[in-house]
C-alpha positions in Angstrom: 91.9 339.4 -57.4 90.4 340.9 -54.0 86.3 340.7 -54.0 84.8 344.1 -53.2 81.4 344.9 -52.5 79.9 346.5 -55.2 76.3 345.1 -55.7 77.0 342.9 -58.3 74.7 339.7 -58.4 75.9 338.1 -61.6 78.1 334.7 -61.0 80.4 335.7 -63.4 82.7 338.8 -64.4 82.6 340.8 -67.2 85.1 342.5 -69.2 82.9 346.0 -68.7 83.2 344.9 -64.8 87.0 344.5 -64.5 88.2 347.5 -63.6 92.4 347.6 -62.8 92.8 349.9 -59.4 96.4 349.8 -58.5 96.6 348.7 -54.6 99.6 347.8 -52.1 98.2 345.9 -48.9 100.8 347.1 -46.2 101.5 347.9 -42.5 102.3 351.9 -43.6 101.1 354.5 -46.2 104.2 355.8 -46.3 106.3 355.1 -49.4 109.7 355.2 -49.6 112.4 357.7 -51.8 113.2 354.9 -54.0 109.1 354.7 -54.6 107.1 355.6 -57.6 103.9 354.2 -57.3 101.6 354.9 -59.8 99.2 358.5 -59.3 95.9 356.6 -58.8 97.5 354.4 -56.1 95.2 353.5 -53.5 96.7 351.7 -50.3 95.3 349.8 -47.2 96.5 349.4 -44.0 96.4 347.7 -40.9 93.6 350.3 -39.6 91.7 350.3 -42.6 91.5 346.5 -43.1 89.8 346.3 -39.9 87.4 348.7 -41.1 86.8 346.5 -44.1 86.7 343.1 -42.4 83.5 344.7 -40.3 82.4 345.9 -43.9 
């Protein structure tokens, strides 16, 4: 599980809270032929996690 910043205070997670985002962690956005990720696949990269990490 990756935290994200969403406000929450509560120590512990619901099951209203869990919400499944599908997300790849890679170098590229590009994905390959072979590739079928799902349609509300989000992706970060290495420009992006630097944006986050200053988050």
């Amino acid at each position: 599980m990756i935290e994200a910043k969403t406000g929450a205070t509560a120590n512990v997670i619901w099951k209203d809270d869990a919400t499944v985002i599908p997300l790849v962690i890679r170098p590229s956005h590009v994905v390959g032929r072979a590739c079928t990720p799902p349609p509300d696949c989000r992706s970060i990269n290495r420009a992006n996690m630097k944006e986050h990490k200053k988050a």
